[in-house]
C-alpha positions as CSV (number, residue, x, y, z in Angstrom):
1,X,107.7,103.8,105.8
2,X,110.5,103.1,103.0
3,X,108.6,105.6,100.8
4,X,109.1,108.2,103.3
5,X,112.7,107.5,104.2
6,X,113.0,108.2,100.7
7,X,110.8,111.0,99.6
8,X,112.9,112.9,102.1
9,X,116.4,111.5,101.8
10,X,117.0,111.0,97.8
11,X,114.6,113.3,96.3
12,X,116.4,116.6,98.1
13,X,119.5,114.9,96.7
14,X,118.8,113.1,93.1
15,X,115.4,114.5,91.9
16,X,112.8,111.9,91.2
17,X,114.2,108.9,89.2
18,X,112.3,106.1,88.5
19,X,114.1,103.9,90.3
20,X,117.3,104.2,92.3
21,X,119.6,101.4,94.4
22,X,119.6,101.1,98.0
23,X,123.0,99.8,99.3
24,X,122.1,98.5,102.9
25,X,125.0,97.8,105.0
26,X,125.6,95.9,108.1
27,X,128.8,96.8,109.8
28,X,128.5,94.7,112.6
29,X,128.1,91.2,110.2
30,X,130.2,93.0,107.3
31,X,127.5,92.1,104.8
32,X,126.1,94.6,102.0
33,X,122.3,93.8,101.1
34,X,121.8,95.9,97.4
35,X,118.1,96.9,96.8
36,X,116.0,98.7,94.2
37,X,113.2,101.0,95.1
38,X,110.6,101.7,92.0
39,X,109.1,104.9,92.6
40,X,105.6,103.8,90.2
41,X,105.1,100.5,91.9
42,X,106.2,101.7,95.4
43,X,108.2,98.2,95.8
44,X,111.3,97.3,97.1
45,X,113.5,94.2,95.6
46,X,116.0,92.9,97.5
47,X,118.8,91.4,95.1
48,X,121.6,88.7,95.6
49,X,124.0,91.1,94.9
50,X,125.3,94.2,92.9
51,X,128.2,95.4,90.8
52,X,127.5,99.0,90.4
53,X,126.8,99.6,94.4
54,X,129.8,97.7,94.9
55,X,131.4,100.2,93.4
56,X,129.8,102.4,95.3
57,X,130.3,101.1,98.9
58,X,133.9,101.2,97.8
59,X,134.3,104.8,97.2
60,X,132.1,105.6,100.3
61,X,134.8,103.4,102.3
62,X,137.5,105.5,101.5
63,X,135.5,108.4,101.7
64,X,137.3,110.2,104.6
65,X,141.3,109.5,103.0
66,X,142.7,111.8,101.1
67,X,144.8,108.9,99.5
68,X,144.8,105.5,99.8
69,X,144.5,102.2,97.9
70,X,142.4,99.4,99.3
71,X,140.9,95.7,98.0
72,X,137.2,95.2,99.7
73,X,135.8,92.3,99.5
74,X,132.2,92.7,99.8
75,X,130.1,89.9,100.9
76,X,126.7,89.8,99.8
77,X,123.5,87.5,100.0
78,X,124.9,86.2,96.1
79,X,128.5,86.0,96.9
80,X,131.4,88.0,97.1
81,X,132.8,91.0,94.7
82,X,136.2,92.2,95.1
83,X,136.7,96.1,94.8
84,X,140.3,97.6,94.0
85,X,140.5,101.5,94.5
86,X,142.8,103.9,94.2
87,X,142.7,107.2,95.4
88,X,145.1,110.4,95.1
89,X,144.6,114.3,95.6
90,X,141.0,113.3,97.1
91,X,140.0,111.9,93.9
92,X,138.9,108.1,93.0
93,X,141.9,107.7,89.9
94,X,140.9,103.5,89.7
95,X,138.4,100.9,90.6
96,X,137.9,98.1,89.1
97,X,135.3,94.8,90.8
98,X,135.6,91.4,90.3
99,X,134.3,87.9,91.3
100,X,133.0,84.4,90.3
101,X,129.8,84.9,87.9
102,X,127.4,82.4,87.8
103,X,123.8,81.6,86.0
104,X,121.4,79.3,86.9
């Protein structure tokens, strides 16, 4: 079923990479679930969380203002990361994440 969401969702969009993220989010419990999907092995890892979609999620949150600054913090399975955007004109000028790193 994932295959097929996106066979016909990313590959109109982005081509055919080999694999792409999947930022799941649940608006209800405020929590962002980051994925990968690996086109070869058909497989989808879940991961505790991720920088680059954070990134993501906060330019897609400020989507709809024109300008506007906001600071997201994005909870995730792994923890928290902080996004600071700024936005003027309709364009994304800063962002910059943040939050405790730890290895184990």
């Amino acid at each position: 079923k994932i295959k097929g969401l996106f066979e016909k969702q990313c590959d109109k969009q982005c081509g055919r990479p080999e694999a792409l993220g999947v930022m799941f989010y649940d608006s209800v419990k405020k929590i962002m679930r980051p994925s990968v999907y690996v086109y070869a092995a058909e497989t989808l890892f879940f991961e505790s969380s991720c920088g680059s979609g954070s990134a993501a999620f906060a330019c897609y949150y400020l989507e709809k203002n024109v300008d506007g600054n906001a600071v997201l913090d994005i909870i995730q399975p792994g923890g928290v990361i902080t996004a600071h955007i700024i936005k003027q004109s309709g364009m994304v000028k800063h962002i910059k994440i943040g939050g405790f790193v730890g290895l184990s």
